[in-house]
C-alpha positions as CSV (number, residue, x, y, z in Angstrom):
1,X,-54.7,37.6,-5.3
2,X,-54.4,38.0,-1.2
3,X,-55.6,34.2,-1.2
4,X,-53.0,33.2,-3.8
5,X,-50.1,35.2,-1.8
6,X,-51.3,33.8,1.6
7,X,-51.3,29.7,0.2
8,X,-48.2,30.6,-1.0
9,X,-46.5,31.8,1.9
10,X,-48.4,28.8,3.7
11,X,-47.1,26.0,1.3
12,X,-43.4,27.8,1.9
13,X,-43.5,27.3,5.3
14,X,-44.8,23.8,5.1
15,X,-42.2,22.8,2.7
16,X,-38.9,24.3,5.0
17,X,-40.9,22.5,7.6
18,X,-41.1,19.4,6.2
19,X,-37.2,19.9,4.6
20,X,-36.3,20.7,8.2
21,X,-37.9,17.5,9.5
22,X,-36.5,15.2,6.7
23,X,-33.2,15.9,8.1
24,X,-33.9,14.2,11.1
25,X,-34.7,11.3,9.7
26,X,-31.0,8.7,9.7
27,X,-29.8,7.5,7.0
28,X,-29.7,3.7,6.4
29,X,-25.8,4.1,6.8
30,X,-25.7,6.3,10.1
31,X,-25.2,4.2,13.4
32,X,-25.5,4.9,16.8
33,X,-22.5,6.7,18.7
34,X,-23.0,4.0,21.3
35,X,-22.5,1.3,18.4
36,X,-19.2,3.2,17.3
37,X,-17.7,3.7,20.8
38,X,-18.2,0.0,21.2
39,X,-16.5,-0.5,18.0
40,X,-13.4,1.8,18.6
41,X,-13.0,0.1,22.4
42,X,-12.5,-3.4,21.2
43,X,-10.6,-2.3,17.9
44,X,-8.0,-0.2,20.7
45,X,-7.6,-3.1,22.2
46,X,-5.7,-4.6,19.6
47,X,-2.0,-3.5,19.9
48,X,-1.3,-3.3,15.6
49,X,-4.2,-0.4,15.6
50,X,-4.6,3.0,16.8
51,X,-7.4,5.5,16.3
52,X,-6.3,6.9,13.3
53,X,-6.6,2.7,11.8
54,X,-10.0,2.1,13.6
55,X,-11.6,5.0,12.9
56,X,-11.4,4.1,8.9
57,X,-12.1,0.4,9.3
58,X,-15.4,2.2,11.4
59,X,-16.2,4.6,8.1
60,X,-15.1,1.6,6.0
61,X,-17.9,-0.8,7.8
62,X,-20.5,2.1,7.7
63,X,-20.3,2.6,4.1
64,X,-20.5,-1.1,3.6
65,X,-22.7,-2.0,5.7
66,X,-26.6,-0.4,6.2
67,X,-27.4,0.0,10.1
68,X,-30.0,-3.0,9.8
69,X,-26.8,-5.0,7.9
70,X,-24.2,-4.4,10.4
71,X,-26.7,-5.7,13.8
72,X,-27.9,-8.6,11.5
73,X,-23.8,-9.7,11.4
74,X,-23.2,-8.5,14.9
75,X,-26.2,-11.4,15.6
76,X,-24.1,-13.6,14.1
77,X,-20.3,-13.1,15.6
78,X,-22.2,-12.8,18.7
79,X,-23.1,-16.5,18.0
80,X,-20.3,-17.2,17.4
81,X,-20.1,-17.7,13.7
82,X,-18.5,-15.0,11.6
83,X,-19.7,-14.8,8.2
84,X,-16.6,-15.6,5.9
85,X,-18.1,-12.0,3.6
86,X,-17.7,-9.9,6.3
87,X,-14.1,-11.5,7.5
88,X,-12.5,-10.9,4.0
89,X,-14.5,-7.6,4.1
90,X,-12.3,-6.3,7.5
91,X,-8.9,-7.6,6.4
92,X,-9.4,-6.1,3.8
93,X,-10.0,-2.7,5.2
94,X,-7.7,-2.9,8.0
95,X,-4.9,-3.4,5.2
96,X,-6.2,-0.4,3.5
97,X,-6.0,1.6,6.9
98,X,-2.8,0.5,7.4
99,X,-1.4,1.4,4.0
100,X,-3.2,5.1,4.4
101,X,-1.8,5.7,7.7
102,X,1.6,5.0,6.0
103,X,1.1,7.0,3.4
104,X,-0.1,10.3,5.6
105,X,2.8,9.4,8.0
106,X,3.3,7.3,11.2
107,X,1.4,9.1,13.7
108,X,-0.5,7.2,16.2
109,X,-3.0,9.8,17.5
């Protein structure tokens, strides 16, 4: 009976361990800070947005989009070619953001 208690308490402690570790591990959805700060610079730069706008078009993208996705199309605009997909995909979005920000009033911060 001690054994069974003691590889019980063992195989507790493994398994919070390994639960623990498992939430290190990113999602395929979660990018990089660096990769969002990036984002919200150039999408400030735009005078029709704020932070409020770019900050969903961000969460919008990262929904979308896994990590591996979004450098694969970053490849590409870098390039210089902007896949048509992803074009519709941001109008699309920023409209949304737009009409939200609206809706919950005209605050820009």
């Amino acid at each position: 009976m001690k054994k069974f208690i003691k590889l019980s308490g063992t195989l507790l402690i493994a398994f919070i361990l390994l639960s623990g570790l498992s939430s290190c591990v990113r999602s395929e959805h979660e990018y990089p800070v660096s990769i969002k700060k990036n984002f919200m610079k150039g999408c400030l730069s735009s005078p029709a947005t704020n932070e409020k706008i770019c900050d969903c078009m961000f969460d919008k993208i990262q929904k979308k989009y896994t990590y591996k996705e979004f450098l694969k199309i970053d490849k590409q605009i870098t390039k210089g070619h902007t896949p048509k997909d992803y074009m519709d995909f941001i109008e699309k979005a920023a409209m949304e953001c737009v009409k939200n920000k609206k809706k919950n009033g005209n605050s820009n911060k």
